[in-house]
DODO-305024 format. One record per residue: residue in one letter; x negated, z, y negated of N, C-alpha, C in turn. Coordinates in steps of 0.2 Angstrom, whole numbers, plus 2048, in hexadecimal, padded with zeros to 3 digits. Layout:
DODO-305024
AXZYXZYXZY;...
This chain:
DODO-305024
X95567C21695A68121995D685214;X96468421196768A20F96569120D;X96569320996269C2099666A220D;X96E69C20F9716A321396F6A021B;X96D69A21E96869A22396569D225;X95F69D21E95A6A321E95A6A6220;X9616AC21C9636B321E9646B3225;X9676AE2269686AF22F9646B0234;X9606AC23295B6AC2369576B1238;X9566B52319526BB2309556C0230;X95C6C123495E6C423795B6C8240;X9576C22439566C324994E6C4247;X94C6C62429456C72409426CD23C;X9446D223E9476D823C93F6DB235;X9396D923A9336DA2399326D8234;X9366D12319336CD22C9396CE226;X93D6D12289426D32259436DA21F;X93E6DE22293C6E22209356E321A;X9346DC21B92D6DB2159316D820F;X9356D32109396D020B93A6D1204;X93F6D820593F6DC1FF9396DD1FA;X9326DD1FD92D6E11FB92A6DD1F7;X92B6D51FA9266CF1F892C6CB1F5;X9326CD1F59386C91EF9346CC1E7;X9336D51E89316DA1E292B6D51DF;X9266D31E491F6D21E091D6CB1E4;X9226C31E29226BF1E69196BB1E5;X9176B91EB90F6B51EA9106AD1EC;X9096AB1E99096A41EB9056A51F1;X9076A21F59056A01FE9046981FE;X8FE6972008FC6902008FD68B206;X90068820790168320F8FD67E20E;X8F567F2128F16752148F4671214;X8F967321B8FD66E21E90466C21D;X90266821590866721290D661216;X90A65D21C90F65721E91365A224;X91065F22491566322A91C66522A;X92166122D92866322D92966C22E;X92466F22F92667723392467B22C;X91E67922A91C67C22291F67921C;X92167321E92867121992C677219;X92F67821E93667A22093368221C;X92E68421E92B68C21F92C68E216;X92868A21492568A20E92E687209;X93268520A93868420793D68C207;X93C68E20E94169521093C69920A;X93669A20993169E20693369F1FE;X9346991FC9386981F793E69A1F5;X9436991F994A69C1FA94C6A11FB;X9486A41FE9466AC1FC9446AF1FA;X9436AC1F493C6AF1EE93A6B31F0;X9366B11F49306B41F49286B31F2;X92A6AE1EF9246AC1E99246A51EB;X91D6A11E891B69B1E79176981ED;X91D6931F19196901F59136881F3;X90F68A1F59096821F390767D1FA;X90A6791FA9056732009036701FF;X8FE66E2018F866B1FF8F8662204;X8F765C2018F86572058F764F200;X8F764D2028FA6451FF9016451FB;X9006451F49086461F390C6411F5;X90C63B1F69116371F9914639200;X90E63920790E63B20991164220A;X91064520791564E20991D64B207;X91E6482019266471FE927643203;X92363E20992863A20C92963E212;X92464321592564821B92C64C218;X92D64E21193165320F93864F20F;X93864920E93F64420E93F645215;X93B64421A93D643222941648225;X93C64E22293F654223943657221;X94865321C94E65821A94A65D214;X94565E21294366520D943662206;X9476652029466641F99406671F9;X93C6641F59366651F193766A1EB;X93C66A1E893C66F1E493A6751E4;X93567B1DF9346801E192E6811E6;X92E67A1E99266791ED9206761EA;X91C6791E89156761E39126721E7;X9116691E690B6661EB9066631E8;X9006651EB8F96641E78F565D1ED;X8F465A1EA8EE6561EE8E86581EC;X8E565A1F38DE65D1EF8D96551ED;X8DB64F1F28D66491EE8D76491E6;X8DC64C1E28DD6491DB8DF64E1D9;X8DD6551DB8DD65A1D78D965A1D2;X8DB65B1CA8D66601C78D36661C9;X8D36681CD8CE66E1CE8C866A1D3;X8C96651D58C56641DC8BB6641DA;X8BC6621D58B46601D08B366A1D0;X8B466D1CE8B46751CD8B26751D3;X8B76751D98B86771DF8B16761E3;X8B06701E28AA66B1E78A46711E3;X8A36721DD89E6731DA89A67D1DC;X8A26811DE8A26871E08A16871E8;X8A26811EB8A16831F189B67E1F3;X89867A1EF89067A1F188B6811F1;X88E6841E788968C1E888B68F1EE;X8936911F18926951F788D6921FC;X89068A1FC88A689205883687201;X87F68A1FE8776861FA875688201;X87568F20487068F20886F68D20F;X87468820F87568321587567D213;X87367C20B87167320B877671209;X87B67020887F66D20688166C200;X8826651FE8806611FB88665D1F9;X88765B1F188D6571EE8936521F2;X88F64F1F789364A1FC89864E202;X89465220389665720889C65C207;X89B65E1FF89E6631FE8A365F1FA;X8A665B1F78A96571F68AE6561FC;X8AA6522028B06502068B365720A;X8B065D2098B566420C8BA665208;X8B86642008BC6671FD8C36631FC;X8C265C2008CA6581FD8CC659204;X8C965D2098CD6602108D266320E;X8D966520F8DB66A20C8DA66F20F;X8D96732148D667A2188D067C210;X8CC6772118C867A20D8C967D206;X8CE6772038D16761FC8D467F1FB;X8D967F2008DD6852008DB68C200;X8D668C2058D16922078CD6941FD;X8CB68E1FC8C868E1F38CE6911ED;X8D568E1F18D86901EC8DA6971EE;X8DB69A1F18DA6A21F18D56A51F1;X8CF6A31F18C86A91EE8CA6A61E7;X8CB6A21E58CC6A01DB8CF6A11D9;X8D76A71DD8DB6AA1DB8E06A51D7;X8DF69D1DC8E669A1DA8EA69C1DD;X8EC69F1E48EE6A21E98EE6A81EB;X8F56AA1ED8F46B31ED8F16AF1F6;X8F36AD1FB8F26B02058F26A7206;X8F16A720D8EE6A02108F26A0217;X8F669A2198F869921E8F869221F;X8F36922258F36892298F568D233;X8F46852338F368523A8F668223E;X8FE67F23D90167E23F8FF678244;X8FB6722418FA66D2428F066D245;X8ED6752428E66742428E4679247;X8DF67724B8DD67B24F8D968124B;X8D968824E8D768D24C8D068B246;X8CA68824B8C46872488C5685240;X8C867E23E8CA67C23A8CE67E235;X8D26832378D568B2328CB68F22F;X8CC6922378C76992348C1695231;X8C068F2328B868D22E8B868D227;X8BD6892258BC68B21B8BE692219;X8C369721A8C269E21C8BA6A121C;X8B86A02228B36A32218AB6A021D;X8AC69B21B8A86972178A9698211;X8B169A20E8B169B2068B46A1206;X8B76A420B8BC6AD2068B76B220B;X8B56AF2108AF6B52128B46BA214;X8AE6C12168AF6C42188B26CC211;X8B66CF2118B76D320C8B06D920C;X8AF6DC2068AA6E22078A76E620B;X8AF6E920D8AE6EF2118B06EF218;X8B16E82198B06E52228AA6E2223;X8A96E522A8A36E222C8A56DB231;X8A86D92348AB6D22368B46D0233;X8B46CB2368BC6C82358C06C823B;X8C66CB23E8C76C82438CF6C8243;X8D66C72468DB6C62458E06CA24A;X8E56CA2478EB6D024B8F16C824C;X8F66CA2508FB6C82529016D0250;X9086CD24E90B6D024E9126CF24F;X9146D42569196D02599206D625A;X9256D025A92E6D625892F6D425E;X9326D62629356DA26B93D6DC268;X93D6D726E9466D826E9476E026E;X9426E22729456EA2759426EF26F;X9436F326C9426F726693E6FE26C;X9406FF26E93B703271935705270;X9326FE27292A6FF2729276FE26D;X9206FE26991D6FF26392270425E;X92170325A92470525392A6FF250;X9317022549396FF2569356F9255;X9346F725C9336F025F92C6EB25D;X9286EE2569246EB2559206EC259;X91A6E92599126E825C90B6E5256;X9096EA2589016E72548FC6E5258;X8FB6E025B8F56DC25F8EE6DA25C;X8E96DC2608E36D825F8DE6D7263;X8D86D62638D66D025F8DA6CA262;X8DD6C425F8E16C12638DC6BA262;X8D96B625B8D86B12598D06B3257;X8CB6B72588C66B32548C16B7257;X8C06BC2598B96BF25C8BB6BF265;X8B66BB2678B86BB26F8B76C1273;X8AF6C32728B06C92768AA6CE273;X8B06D326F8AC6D62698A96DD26E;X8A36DF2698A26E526B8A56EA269;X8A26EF26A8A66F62688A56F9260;X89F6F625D8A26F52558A96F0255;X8A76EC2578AC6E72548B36E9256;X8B36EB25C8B96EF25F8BB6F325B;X8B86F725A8BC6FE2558BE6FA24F;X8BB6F424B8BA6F12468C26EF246;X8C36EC24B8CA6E824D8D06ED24D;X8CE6F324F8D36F82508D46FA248;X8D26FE2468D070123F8D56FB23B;X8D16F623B8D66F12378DE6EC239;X8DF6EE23E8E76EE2418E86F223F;X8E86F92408EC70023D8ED6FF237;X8E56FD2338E66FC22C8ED6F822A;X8ED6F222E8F36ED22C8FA6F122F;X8FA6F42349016F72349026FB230;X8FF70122D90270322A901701222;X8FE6FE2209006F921C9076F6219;X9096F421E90F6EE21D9166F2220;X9156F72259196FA229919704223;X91570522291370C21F91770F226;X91270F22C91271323390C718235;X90D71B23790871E23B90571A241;X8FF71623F8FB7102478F971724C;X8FD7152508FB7172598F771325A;X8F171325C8ED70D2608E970F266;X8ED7092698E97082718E4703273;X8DF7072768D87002768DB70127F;X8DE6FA2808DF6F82868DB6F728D;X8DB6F72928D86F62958DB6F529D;X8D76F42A48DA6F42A98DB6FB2AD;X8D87012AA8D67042AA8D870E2A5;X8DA7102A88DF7162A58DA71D2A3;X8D97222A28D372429F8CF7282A4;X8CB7222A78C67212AD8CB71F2B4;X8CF71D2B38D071B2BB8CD7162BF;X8CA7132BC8C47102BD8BD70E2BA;X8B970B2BC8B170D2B88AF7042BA;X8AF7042B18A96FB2B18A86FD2A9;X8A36F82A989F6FA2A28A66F729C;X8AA6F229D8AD6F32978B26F6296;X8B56FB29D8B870329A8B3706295;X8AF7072968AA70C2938A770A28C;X8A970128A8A76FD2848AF70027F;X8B66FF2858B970227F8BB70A27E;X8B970F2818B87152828B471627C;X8AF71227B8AA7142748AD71126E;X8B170B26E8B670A26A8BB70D265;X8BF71026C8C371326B8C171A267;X8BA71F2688B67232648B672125D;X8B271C25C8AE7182578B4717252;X8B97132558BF71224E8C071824E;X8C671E2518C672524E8C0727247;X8BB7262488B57292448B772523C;X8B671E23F8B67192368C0719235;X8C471B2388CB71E2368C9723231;X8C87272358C67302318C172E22B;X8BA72A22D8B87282258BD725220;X8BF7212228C571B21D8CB72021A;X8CB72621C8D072921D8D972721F;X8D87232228DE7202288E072422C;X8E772522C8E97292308ED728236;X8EB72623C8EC7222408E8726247;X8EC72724E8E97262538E5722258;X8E172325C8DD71E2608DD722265;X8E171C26B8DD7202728DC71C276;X8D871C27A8D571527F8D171A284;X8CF71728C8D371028D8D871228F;X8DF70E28E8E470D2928E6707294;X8EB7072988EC70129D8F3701298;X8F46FB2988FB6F72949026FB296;X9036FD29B90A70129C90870929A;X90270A29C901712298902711292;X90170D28D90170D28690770B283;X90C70A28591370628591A709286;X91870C28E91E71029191E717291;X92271B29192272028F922725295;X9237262979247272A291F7262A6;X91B7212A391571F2A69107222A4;X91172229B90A72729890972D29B;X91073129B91073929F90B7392A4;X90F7342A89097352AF9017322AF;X90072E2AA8F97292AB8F572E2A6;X8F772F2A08F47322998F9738295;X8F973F29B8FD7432968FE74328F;X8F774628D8F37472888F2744282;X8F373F2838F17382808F673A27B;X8F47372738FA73926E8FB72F26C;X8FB72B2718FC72526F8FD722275;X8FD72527A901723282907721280;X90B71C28391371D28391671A27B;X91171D27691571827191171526B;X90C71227090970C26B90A708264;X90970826090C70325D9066FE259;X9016FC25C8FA6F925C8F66F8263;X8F66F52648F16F126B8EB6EE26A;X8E76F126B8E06EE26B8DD6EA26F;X8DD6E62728DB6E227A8D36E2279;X8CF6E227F8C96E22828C66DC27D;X8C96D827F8C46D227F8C96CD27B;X8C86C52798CB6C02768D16BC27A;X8CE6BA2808D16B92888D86BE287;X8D86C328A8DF6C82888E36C7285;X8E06C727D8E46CA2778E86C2278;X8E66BF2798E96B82778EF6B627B;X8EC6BA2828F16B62878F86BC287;X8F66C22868F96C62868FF6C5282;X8FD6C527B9016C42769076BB274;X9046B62799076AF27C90D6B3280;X90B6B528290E6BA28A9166BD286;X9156C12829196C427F91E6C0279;X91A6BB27791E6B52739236B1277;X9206AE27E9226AC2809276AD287;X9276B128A9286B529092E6BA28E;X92B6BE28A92F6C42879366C3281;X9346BC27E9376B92789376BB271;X92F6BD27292E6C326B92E6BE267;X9306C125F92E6BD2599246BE258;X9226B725791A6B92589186B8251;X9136BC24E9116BA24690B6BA246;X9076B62448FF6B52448FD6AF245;X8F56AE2478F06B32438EF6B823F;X8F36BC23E8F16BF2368E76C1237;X8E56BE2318DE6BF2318DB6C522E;X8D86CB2318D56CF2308CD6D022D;X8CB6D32298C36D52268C26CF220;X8C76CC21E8C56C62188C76C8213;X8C16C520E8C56C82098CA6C5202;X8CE6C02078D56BF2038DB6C020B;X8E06C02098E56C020E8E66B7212;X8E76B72178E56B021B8EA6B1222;X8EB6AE2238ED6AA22A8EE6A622F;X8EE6A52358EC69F2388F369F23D;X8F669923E8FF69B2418FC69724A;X8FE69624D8FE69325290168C251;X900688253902681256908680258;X90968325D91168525F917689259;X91368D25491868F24F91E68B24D;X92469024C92A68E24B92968C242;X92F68B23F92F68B23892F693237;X93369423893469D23A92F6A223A;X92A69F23E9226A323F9226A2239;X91F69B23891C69C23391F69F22A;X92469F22B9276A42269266AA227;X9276AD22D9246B122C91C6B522C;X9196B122F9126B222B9106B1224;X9116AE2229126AD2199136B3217;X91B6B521991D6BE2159196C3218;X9156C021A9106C92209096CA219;X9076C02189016BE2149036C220E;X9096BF20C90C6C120390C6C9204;X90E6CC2089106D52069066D7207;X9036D320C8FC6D620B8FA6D4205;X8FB6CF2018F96CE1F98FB6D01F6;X8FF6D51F79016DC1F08FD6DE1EF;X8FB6E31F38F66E91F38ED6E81F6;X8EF6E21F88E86E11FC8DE6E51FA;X8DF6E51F58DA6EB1F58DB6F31F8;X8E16F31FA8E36FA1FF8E16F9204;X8E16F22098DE6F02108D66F120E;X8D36EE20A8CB6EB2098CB6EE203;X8C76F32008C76F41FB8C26F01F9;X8C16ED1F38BA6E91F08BD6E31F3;X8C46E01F48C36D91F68C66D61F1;X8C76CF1F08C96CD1E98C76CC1E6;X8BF6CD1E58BA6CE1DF8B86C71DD;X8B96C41D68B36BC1D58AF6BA1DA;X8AF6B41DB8AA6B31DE8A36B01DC;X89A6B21DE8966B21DC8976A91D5;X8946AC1CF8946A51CB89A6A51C6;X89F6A81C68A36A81C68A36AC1BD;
């Protein structure tokens, strides 16, 4: 696609448009598994065009250059590795048996994960061949988050991992002018009230992050503060304490109020009457949902229904920058995810401090 396409494009993508600038200054390499992909062809060509740094896909090179002929995409400016006949793959295999020793695994094993490209890719970002990680287009979740969570781990000062969605709304109103920070969307089903607040804490952290906003955060619920009584009002009523506490540790400056019901947290005429008091009623710009169920459908709800631009999985608690895109992903998404990944590999010691560090053997 042309570069003045691009611009056109990201015109209607106001969210993504505003990171651009940031990651033109300090462009990364972002790695694509699914390099036969017409959508990551396309995604990873705009990435370029935009200098926004160096895109990498990983695949059969024959294979990729004849998906890239089908596709209309030059190659140029696009780096493609085959992890079967990589030089690094001998290294590779040899570091990610010491990670898995205490699961057994053994040369044959860790050989054939390493010429997965999932796997390949996940290695090239804890080796700091890669600044950020985006698959998925093609791979079901599990598939993403397994070498993820097999090689880049969890970052130091997180105690789980788990993911946000980040979604643009035609209407500027709501969130912070029209944005949304959603979570859990993709990875913990049905967290408790550490993990809860865990989820929270590290959303806010990503909005203001990428945004430099003040996180309003609301732990959702069907329920407004007590107008009804079940135990998981009361799991995220402890949430909603709990993150306040480890904000105020982190020294993050960000509100939390919970529970509230979806239109208390949203509308502004509603809050008055459901939650006077509430200093997050009415102008949420972070949503915390109950459980996995929710956040997912919720947030589908709002991509699809609403016609919001959707971005994610952005992956939360790891310690490199990562993402998992949907199946349904446009080229578009996934461009935009990439720029979300690349602006968090700027600073990414700011989200996770201690993350980035060699890995053991190293």
């Amino acid at each position: 696609m042309p570069l003045s396409d691009v611009m056109r494009t990201l015109l209607g993508m106001r969210f993504i448009a505003r990171l651009i600038d940031k990651l033109q200054r300090h462009p990364k390499r972002i790695v694509f598994p699914e390099g036969t992909e017409p959508r990551i062809l396309h995604a990873a060509r705009q990435f370029h065009a935009l200098r926004l740094g160096a895109p990498i896909v990983l695949g059969d090179r024959q294979k990729v250059n004849e998906a890239a002929g089908h596709a209309g995409v030059p190659l140029d400016g696009i780096r493609v590795i085959d992890p079967e006949t990589s030089s690094d793959l001998d290294s590779f295999v040899q570091r990610f048996m010491r990670l898995r020793r205490s699961q057994g695994v053994q040369e044959p094993e860790a050989r054939m994960a390493m010429k997965q490209p999932n796997y390949f890719g996940a290695m090239m970002v804890a080796m700091h061949q890669a600044d950020g990680f985006v698959s998925g287009a093609n791979d079901i979740p599990g598939s993403v988050f397994r070498p993820l969570f097999q090689i880049v781990k969890v970052a130091p000062q997180a105690t789980a991992a788990s993911s946000c969605m980040i979604v643009e709304l035609q209407n500027a109103k709501f969130g912070e002018d029209g944005v949304l920070f959603i979570a859990d969307c993709g990875v913990i089903p049905e967290p408790n009230v550490e993990e809860l607040a865990e989820i929270a804490v590290a959303t806010a952290s990503l909005a203001k992050h990428l945004l430099n906003i003040r996180p309003r955060v609301a732990f959702l619920s069907f329920s407004t503060k007590g107008s009804a009584m079940h135990a998981s009002v009361g799991r995220v009523q402890a949430a909603a304490a709990l993150a306040r506490q480890r904000a105020e540790q982190k020294g993050l400056a960000a509100d939390f109020d919970g529970e509230l019901q979806v239109d208390a947290a949203l509308v502004e005429e509603i809050a008055r009457r459901k939650a006077p008091e509430s200093p997050v009623a009415g102008r949420a710009n972070v949503l915390i949902f109950p459980e996995l169920n929710s956040g997912n459908i919720g947030a589908k709800l709002l991509q699809h229904v609403a016609c919001a631009n959707a971005y994610g999985q952005i992956l939360l608690g790891l310690d490199r920058p990562a993402a998992e895109v949907s199946r349904g992903s446009t080229a578009q998404d996934i461009l935009g995810v990439a720029a979300i990944v690349g602006v968090q590999a700027i600073a990414y010691h700011l989200l996770y401090p201690g993350s980035g560090e060699v890995l053991p053997g190293e």
